[in-house]
Each structure stands twice: as C-alpha cells, then as structure tokens.
N, C-alpha and C positions, 0 to 999 in steps of 0.2 A: 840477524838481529830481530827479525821480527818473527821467529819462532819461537824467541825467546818470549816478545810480548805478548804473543797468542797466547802460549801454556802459561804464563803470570796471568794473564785474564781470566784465563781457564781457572787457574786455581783460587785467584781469589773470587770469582765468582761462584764455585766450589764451597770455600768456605764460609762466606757472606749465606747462602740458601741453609749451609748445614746447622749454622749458629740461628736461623732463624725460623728453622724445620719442625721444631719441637716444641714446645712446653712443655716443663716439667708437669706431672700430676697434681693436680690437687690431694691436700690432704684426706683422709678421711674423716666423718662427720662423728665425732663421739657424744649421742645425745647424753649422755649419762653425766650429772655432771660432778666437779670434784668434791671431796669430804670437804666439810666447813674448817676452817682451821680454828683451833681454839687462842683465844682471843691472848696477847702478851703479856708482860706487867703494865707496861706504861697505857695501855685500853684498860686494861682491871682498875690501875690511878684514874686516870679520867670517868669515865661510867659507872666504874662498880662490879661486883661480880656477877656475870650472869645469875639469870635463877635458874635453880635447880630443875630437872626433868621431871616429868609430869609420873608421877606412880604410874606400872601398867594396872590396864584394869583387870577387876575379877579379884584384887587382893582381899577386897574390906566389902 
C-alpha cells in the first residue's frame, strides 16, 4: 500500500510541476495598426457623413 502512495505522489507531483512549467508565449507585437472601418448607417444618422478626402496634390 504504500507503493502505491509513493508512485500517486510521484505522479501528482509530476503533474502539478508540468501544468506549472510553462507559460504559453506571448503574443506577437503588431505595431501596425488596423484599417479604419468605415463608419455604419446608424453613425452616418447620428453625425452625418464624413467629409470627403482631401484631393492629392499636384492636381490644380
């Protein structure tokens, strides 16, 4: 009986270290950030439509 509770010791103290061995990775760092999303009906109701983009220069 008490080989029995050696190797249960064993093993849960086995798996208590392995579950606490690790952390996962950090994500990676995406500076870049995401496109603007264009705005819905019910933001176009409330505010309005955005204004328009700025002409590139060099046209006029």
């Amino acid at each position: 009986m008490s080989t029995l509770k050696l190797i249960a010791g064993a093993a849960l103290l086995a798996v208590t270290t392995a579950a606490c061995a690790t952390a996962p990775a950090a994500p990676a760092y995406d500076p870049v950030p995401p496109p603007a999303r264009r705005p819905d009906a019910k933001t176009q109701l409330e505010y309005g439509n955005p204004p328009p983009p700025p002409p590139p220069p060099g046209r006029y």
